[in-house]
N, C-alpha and C positions, 0 to 999 in steps of 0.2 A: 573262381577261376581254376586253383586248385582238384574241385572236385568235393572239396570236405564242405559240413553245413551245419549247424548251429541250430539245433530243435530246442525248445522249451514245451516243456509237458505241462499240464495243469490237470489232476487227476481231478474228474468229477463223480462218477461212477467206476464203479468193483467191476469186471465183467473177465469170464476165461477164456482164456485161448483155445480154441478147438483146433485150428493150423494155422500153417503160413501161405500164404495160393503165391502162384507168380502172378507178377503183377511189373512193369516196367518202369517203375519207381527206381531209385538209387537208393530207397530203404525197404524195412522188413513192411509186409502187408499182411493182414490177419484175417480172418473168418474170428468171431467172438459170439458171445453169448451172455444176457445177464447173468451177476452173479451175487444173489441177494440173500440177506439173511434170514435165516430158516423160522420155524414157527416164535409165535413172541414169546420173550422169557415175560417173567413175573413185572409185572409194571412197580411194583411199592419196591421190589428187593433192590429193582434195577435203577432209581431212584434216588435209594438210601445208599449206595454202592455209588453212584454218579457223583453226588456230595462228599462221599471221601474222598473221591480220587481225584478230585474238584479241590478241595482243602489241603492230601497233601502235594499235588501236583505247584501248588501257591506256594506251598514252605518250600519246594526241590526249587522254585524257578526264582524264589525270594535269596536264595543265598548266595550264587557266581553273582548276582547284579551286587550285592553288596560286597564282595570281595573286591571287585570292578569300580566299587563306587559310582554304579549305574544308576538312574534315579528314572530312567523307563520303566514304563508298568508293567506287568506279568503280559504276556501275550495272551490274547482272550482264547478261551475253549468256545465251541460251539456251544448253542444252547440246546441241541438233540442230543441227547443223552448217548445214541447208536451210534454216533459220529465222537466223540469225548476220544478214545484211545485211541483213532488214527487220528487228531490230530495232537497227542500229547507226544505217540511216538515220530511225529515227525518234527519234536521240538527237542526230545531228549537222545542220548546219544545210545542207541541200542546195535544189536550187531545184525547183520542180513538176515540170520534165521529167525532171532525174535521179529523182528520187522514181517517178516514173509507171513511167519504164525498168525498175528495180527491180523497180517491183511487175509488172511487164506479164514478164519473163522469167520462162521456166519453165526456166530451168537454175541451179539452186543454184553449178557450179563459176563461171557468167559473172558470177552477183550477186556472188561473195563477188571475183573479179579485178577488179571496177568500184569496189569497195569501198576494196581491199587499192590501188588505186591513187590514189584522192582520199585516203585517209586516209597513203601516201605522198607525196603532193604537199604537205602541211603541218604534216606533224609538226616535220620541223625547225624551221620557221619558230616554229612551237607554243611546242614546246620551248626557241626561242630565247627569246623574251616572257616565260616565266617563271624564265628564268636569270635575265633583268635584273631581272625585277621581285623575286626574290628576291637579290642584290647591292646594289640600289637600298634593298631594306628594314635593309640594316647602315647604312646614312647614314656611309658611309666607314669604319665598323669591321670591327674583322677578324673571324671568327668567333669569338673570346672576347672580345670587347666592347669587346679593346684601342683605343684612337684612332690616329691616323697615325703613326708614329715610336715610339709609346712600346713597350716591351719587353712 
C-alpha cells in the first residue's frame, strides 16, 4: 500500500550491466549481457588449489561454531571447483571491494588464490579463539573433570 516492496534475489548467473532502459516498473530495468569466465586456467593447479581452500575454508568455518558450541556442519562448498570462492565469499565476512573483485574476475584459478589467501591470513588466529575458548569452558579442570591437584 505504502508503495515500498520486498525483492529477494537469488544469483544464478554473472552477467554485466550494459544500461538501464526505461521501463514503467517501480524498479531499476537493465539491458545485460553474459559475463563468463575467460579461457580455462590449468585443470591439475586449479584442483590442487580447490583442495586447499576446501581444507582451510573447514578449519575458518570449524572454529565460531565451536566457540558458539554449534554442533552444525560446515556449510557445504559447491562441487565445481569455478564456483568454490563465490560461494566461500558469501559465507565469510569480506568488505564490498573484495566481494566485487571476486565477483568482477573471470579467472576461477585467481578467485580461489584471493581466497586461499585471506582465509590463510586468519585461520590461525581462528583457531587460536577457539582453543581458549574451549580451555576456558573446563573452568580449570582437566579433561575428566578432575580440579587442580587432585588425581
Amino acid at each position: 500500500p505504502d508503495g515500498s516492496s520486498n525483492v529477494l534475489v537469488e544469483g544464478i548467473e554473472r552477467f554485466a550491466l550494459e544500461e538501464f532502459v526505461d521501463a514503467p516498473a517501480a524498479y531499476h530495468v537493465a539491458a545485460v549481457s553474459p559475463y563468463a569466465d575467460g579461457p580455462d586456467d590449468d585443470a591439475a593447479e586449479l584442483r590442487a588449489l580447490d583442495d586447499r581452500v576446501r581444507a582451510l575454508f573447514a578449519r575458518v568455518a570449524r572454529s565460531p561454531r565451536a566457540i558458539r558450541d554449534e554442533r552444525d556442519p560446515v556449510p557445504a562448498l559447491p562441487d565445481d571447483p569455478t564456483l568454490v570462492a563465490f560461494r566461500v565469499a558469501s559465507l565469510v565476512d569480506l568488505d564490498t571491494a573484495a566481494r566485487q573483485a571476486l565477483l568482477s574476475s573471470r579467472s576461477p584459478l585467481a578467485r580461489l588464490r584471493e581466497v586461499e589467501e585471506l582465509l590463510a591470513g586468519v585461520v590461525d588466529a581462528m583457531e587460536e579463539r577457539a582453543a581458549v575458548h574451549a580451555r576456558a569452558r573446563t573452568n580449570g579442570h582437566g579433561p575428566t573433570g578432575d580440579g587442580p591437584g587432585e588425581p
